[in-house]
Every structure is written in structure tokens, then in C-alpha cells.
LOMARVO-226448 format. One record per residue (C-alpha): residue in three letters; residue number from 1; x, y, z; chain. Coordinates in steps of 0.2 Angstrom, whole numbers. Layout:
residues N
+--------+--------+-------+-------+-------+-------+
! markol ! badren !     u !     v !     w ! vovex !
+--------+--------+-------+-------+-------+-------+
!    Ala !    NUM !     X !     Y !     Z !     A !
...
+--------+--------+-------+-------+-------+-------+
END
This chain:
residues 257
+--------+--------+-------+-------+-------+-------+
! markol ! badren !     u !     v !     w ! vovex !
+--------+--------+-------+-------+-------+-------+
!    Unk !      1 !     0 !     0 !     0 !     A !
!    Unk !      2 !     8 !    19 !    -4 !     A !
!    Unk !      3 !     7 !    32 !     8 !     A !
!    Unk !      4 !    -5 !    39 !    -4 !     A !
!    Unk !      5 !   -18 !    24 !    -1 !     A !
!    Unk !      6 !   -13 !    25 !    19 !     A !
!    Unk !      7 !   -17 !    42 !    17 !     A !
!    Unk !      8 !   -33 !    41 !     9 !     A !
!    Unk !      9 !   -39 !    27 !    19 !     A !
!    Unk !     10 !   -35 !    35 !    35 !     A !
!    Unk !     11 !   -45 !    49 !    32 !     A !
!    Unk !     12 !   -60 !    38 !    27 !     A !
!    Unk !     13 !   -61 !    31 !    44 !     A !
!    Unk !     14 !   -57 !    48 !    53 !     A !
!    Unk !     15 !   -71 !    53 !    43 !     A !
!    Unk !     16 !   -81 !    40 !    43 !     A !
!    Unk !     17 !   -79 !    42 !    63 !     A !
!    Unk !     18 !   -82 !    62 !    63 !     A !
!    Unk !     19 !   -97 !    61 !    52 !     A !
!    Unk !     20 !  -106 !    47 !    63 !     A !
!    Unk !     21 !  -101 !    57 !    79 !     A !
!    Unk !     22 !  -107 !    74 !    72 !     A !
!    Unk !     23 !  -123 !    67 !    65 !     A !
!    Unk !     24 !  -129 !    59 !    81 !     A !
!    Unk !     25 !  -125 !    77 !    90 !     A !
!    Unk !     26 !  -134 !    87 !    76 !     A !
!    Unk !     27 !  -150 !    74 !    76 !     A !
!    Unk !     28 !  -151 !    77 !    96 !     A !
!    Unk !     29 !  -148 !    94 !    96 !     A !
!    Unk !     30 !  -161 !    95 !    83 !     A !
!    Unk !     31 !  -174 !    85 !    92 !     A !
!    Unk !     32 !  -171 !    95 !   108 !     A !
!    Unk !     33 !  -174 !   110 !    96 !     A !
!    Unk !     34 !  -191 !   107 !    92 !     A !
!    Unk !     35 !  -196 !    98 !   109 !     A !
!    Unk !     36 !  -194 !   118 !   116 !     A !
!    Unk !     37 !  -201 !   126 !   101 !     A !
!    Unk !     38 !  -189 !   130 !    90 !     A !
!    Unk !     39 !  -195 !   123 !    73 !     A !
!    Unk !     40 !  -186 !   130 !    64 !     A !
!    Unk !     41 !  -168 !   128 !    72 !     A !
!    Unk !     42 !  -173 !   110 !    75 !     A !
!    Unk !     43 !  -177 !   106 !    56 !     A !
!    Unk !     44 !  -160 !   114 !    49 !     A !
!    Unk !     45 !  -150 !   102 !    63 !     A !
!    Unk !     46 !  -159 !    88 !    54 !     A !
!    Unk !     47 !  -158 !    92 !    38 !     A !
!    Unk !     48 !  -137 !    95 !    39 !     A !
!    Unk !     49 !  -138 !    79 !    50 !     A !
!    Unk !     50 !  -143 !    72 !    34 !     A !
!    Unk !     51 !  -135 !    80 !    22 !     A !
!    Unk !     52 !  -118 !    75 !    31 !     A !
!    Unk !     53 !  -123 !    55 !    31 !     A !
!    Unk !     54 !  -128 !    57 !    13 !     A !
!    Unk !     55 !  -111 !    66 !     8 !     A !
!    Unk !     56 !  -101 !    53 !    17 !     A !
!    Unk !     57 !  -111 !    40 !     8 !     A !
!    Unk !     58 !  -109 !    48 !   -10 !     A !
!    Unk !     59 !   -92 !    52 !    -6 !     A !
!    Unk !     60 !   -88 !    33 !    -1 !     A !
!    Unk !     61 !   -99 !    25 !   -17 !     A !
!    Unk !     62 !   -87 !    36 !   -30 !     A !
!    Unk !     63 !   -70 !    30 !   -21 !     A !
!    Unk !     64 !   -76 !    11 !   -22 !     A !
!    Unk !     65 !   -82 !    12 !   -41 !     A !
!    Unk !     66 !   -63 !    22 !   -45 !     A !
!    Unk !     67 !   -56 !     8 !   -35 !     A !
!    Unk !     68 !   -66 !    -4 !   -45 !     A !
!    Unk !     69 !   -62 !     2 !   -62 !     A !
!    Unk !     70 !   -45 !     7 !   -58 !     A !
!    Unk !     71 !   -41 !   -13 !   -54 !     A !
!    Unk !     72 !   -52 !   -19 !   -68 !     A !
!    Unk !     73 !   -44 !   -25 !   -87 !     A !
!    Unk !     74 !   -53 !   -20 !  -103 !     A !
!    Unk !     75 !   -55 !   -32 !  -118 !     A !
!    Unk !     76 !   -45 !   -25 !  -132 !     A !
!    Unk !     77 !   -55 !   -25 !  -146 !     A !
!    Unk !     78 !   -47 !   -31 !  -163 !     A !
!    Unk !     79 !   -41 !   -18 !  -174 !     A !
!    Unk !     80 !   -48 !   -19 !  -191 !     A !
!    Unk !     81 !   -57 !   -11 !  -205 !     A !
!    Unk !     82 !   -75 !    -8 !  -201 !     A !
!    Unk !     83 !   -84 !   -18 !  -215 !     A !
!    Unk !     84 !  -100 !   -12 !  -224 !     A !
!    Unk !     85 !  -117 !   -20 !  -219 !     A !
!    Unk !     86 !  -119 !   -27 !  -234 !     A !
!    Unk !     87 !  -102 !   -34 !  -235 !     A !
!    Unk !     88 !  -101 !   -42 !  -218 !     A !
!    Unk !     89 !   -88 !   -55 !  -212 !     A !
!    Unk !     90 !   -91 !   -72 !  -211 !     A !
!    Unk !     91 !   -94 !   -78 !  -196 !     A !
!    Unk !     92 !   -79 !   -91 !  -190 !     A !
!    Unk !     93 !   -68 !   -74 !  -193 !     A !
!    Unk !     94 !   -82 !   -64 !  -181 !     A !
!    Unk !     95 !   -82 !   -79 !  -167 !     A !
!    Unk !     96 !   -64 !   -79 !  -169 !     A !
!    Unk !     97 !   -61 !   -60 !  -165 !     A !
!    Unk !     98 !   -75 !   -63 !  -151 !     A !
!    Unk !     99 !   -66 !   -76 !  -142 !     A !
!    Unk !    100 !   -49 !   -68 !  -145 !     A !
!    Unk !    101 !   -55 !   -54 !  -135 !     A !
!    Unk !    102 !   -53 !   -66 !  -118 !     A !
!    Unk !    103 !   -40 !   -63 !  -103 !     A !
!    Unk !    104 !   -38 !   -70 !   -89 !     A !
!    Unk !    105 !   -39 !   -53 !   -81 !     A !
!    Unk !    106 !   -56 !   -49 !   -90 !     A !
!    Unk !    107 !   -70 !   -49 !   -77 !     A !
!    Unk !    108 !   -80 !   -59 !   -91 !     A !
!    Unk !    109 !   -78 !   -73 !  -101 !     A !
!    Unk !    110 !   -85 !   -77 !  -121 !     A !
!    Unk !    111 !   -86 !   -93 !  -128 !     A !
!    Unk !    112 !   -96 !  -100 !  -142 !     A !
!    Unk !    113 !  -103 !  -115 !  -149 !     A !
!    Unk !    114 !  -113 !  -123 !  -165 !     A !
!    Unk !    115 !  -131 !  -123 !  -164 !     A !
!    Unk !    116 !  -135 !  -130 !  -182 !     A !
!    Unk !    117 !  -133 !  -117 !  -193 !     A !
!    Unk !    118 !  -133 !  -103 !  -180 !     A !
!    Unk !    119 !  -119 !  -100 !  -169 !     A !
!    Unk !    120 !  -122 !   -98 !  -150 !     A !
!    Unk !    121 !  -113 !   -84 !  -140 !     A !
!    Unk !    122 !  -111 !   -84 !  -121 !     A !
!    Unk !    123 !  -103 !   -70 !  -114 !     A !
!    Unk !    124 !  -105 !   -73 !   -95 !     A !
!    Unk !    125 !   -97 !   -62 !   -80 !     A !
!    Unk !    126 !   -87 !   -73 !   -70 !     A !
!    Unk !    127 !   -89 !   -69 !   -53 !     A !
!    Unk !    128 !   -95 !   -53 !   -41 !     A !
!    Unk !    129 !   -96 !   -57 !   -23 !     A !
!    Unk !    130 !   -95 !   -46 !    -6 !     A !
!    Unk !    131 !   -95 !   -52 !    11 !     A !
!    Unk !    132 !   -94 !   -43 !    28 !     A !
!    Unk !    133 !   -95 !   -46 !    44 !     A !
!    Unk !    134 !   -97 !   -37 !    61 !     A !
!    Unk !    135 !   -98 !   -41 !    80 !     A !
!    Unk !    136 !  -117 !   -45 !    75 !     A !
!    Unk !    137 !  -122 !   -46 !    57 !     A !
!    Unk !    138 !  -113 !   -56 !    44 !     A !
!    Unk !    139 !  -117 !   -53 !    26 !     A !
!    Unk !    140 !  -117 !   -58 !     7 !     A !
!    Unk !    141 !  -122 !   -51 !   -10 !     A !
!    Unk !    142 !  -117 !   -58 !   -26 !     A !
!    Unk !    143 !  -122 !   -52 !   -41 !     A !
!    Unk !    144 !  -123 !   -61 !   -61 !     A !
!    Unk !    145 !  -122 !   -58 !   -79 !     A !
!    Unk !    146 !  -124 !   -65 !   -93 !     A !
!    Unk !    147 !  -128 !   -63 !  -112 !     A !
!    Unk !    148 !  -134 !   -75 !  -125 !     A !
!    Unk !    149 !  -131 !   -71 !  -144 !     A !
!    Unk !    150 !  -137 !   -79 !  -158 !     A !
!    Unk !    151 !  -127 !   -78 !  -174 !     A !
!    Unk !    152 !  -135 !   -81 !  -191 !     A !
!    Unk !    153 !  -123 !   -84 !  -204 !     A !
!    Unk !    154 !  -135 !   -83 !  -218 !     A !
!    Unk !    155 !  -140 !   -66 !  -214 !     A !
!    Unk !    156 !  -125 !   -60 !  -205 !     A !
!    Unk !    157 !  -136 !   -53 !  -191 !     A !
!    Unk !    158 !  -137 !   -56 !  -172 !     A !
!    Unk !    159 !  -152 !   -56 !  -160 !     A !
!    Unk !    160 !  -146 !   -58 !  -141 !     A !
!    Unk !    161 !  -156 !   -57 !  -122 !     A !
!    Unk !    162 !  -149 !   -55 !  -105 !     A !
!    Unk !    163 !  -150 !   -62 !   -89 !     A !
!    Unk !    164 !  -146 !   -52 !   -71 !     A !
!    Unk !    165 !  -146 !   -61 !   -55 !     A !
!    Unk !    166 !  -146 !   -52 !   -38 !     A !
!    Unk !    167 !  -142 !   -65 !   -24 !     A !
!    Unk !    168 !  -140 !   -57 !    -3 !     A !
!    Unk !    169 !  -142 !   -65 !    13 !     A !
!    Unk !    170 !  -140 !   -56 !    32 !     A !
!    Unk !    171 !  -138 !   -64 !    46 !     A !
!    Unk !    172 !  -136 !   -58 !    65 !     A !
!    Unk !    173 !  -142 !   -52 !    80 !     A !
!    Unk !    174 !  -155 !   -38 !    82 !     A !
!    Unk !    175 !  -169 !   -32 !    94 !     A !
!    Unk !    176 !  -178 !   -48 !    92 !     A !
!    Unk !    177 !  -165 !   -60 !    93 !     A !
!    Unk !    178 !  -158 !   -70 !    81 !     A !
!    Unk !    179 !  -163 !   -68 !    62 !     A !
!    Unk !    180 !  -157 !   -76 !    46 !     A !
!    Unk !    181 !  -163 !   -69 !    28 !     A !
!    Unk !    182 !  -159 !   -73 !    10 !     A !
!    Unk !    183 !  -167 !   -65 !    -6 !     A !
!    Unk !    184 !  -164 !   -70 !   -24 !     A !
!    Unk !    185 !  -167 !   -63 !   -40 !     A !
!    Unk !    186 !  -166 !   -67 !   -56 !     A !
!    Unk !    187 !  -173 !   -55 !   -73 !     A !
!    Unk !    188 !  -174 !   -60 !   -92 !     A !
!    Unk !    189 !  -171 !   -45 !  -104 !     A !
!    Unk !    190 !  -164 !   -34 !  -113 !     A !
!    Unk !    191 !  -155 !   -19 !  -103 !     A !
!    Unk !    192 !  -146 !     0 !  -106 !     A !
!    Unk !    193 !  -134 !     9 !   -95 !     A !
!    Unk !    194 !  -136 !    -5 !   -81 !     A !
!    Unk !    195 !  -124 !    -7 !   -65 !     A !
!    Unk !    196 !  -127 !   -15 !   -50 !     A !
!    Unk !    197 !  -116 !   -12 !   -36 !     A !
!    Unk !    198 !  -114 !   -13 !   -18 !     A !
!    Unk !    199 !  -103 !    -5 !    -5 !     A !
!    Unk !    200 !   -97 !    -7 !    14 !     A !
!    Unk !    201 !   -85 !    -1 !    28 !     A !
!    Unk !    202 !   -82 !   -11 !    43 !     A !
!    Unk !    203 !   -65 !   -13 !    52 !     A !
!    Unk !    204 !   -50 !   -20 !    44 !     A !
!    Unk !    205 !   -52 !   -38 !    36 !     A !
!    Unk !    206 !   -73 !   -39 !    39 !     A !
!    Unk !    207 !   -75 !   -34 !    23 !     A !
!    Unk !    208 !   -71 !   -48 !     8 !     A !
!    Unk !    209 !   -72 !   -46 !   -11 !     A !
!    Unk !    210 !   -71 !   -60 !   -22 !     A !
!    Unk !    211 !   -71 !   -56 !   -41 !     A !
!    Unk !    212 !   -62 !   -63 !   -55 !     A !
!    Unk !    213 !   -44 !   -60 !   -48 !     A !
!    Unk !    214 !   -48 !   -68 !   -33 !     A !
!    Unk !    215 !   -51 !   -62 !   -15 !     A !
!    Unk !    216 !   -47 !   -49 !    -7 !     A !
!    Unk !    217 !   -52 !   -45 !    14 !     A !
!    Unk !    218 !   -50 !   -27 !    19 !     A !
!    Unk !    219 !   -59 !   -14 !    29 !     A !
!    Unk !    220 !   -69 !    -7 !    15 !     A !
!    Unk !    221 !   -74 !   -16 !    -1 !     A !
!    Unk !    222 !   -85 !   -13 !   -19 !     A !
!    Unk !    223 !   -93 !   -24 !   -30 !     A !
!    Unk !    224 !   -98 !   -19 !   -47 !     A !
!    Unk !    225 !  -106 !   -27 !   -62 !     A !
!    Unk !    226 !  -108 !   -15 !   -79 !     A !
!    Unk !    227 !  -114 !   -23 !   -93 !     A !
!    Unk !    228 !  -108 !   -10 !  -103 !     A !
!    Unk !    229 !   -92 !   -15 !   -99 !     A !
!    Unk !    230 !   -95 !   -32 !  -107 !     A !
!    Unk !    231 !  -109 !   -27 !  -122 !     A !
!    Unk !    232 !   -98 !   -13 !  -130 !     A !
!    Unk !    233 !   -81 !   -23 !  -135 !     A !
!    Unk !    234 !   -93 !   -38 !  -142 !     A !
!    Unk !    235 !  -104 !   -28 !  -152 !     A !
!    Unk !    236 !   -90 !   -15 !  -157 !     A !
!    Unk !    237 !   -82 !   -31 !  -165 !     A !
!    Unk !    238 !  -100 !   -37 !  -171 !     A !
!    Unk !    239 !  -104 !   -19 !  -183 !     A !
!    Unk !    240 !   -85 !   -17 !  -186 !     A !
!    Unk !    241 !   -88 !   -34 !  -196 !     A !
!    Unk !    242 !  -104 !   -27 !  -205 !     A !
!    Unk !    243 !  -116 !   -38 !  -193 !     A !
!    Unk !    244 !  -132 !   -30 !  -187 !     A !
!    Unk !    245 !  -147 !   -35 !  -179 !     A !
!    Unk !    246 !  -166 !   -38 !  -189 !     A !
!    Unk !    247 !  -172 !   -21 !  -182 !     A !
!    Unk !    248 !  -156 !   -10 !  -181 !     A !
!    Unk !    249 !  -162 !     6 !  -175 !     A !
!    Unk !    250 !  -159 !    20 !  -163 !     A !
!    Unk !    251 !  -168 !    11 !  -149 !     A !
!    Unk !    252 !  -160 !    -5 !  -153 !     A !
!    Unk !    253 !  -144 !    -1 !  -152 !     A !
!    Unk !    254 !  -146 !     8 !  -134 !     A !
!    Unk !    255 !  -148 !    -9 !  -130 !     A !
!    Unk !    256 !  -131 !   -12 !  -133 !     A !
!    Unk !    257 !  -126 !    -3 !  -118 !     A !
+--------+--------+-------+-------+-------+-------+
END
């Protein structure tokens, strides 16, 4: 770790610290406020109260998601002429510029197969997991990805759908005792500009992320899963071939993000 990052991650729990200590004076100053009558005293405590939490929490979701992208390898999209619609590649050279794109340090993976005279496309995200844990709760959410194409050589065009799965569980002791909760789920469909994420602080080594290069504990941690990040390299290589899909318009192709 640089003294950049110690820096920086000092100052998050210092802060992290003063914002919780500030916040709970301001909320009890404020009550007190309106408990004698003044409203409106009472009401600006609260509101910067607020406005303090919600700072600290944007401020903690924009370091996570530049840590994120900062640690994360792009595909490298082949470098070739971009081929007319009606002069499109065949589609062996398209798969193989597809599965070319793969690394190990991708947080995706492609792969394709034969489906008669189709060829089927997988690009799934390989894995997106956080875990904390605290003197009473333990957590877990895990997100995942996945795209299916179909190619038809015969018309050199490309239909495709997605699927996003959200899985969480919580477990711990509250007010009521023991509890234990788990939620999953899954959608079908087509998505634009999509991201899911989570983010969490605790002290050092509660918090675990495990991604595609591995696991990582700490006393902060992000997980992200953009689509985008995925959708664009395979369908920049798709057009750049001449492909397109039966209905290419403008609405369409927001699709592809």
C-alpha cells in the first residue's frame, strides 16, 4: 500500500468516525430543538444531520467504483477495418475475433458454440461477490451476468437477451434475537446503461471481495457489475464486421449498452 492509499484510507475512517459522531449530536440537538419550540432551528439540525450522512455515503460509493475500475482489465477490441453492412464477415472470422478478445484478467468470459446453422454466443461475468462481517451481522451479495447471442450466418445478423441475477443474505443479532434472511433474484431481458453495485465499511479484514482475480479482505470493499463493460467490445467487433441486428435502429442499439 503507498502512503497515498494509507493516506486516503486513514482519512475515510477519521471521517467515517467524525461524520457518525457529528450526525448523532446534530440529530439530538435538533430534536431538543423542536421539543422547546424551535421549529425551525430543530429542522436545519436535521436536515445538515442528513446532508452529512448522505455526503459521506456519496463520497464513499465514488471511491469504491474508482477503485473498481481502476483494478479492472478492458478487452482489447481487434483492430480492423470496419466492413460495410452489406459486405459483412463471415462468421468463423467474427467468433474468432469474439473469443480472441478473452484474458484471464477480463471480469468476463466469451465462448461460443454450434447450434446448427446458428452459432451460439455466451458472454457470462465470471464472478461478483461481497462479504462482511461485524460483531453481530454477517453478510453476502453476489451479483450475475450473462448474455446470449445468436449468430445467423446466412444473414449476418445477431439477435441476443440477458439475464441479471441479484443474490443477498443477512444474518445476525438484532432487537428480536436471532434472524437469518436470504433473497434472490433473477430477470430476463434486454438492458441499457445497467450497473449494479454494492458498497461497505467495517473494520479491517470484515469486509471480503471476491471477483475474477480472486479475494481480497479489507476494511472497505466494492462490488460492481456494468454490462456495458461487457456489451460494448462484443458488439464494437459485431458492426465493425458489417453484422447487425433484424431491427437496427436507434432504440435498438441503446440496447447495446
Amino acid at each position: 500500500m503507498t502512503a497515498e492509499d494509507r493516506g486516503a484510507q486513514r482519512f475515510a475512517v477519521v471521517s467515517r468516525v467524525v461524520v457518525l459522531v457529528v450526525g448523532i449530536a446534530l440529530l439530538a440537538f435538533g430534536a431538543l430543538a423542536l421539543a422547546s419550540g424551535s421549529t425551525v432551528l430543530g429542522i436545519v439540525l436535521i436536515v445538515v444531520a442528513a446532508l452529512l450522512v448522505i455526503a459521506r455515503g456519496v463520497w464513499t460509493a465514488v471511491r469504491g467504483t474508482r477503485a473498481v475500475a481502476a483494478g479492472r482489465e478492458k478487452a482489447q477490441v481487434p483492430d480492423a477495418p470496419v466492413v460495410a453492412p452489406g459486405s459483412a464477415s463471415p462468421v468463423d472470422r467474427v467468433v474468432a475475433d469474439l473469443v480472441g478478445m478473452n484474458s484471464d484478467g477480463l471480469p468476463y468470459r466469451i465462448d461460443a458454440t454450434r447450434s446448427g446453422d446458428d452459432v451460439e454466443v455466451e458472454v457470462r461475468w465470471k464472478s461478483e461477490e461481497l462479504r462482511w462481517q461485524t460483531l453481530f451481522v454477517r453478510g453476502r451479495v453476489a451479483y450475475a451476468w450473462r448474455m446470449e447471442l445468436t449468430l445467423d450466418p446466412a444473414k449476418a445478423q445477431y439477435k441476443f437477451t440477458e439475464y441479471s441475477g441479484t443474490a443477498s443474505t443477512n444474518a445476525g443479532f438484532g432487537p428480536g434475537g436471532v434472524y437469518a434472511r436470504g433473497d434472490w433474484n433473477w430477470k430476463r431481458g434486454k438492458t441499457a446503461f445497467q450497473t449494479s453495485a454494492s458498497f461497505r465499511e467495517g473494520a479491517d479484514g470484515q469486509i471480503v471481495v471476491a471477483d475474477a482475480s480472486g479475494a481480497r479482505a479489507s476494511w472497505e470493499g466494492a462490488t460492481i457489475i456494468r454490462p456495458a463493460d461487457a456489451k460494448k467490445p462484443v458488439f464494437t467487433v459485431l458492426r465493425n464486421h458489417g453484422w447487425r441486428p433484424r431491427a437496427d435502429w436507434a432504440g435498438s442499439r441503446m440496447f447495446e449498452n
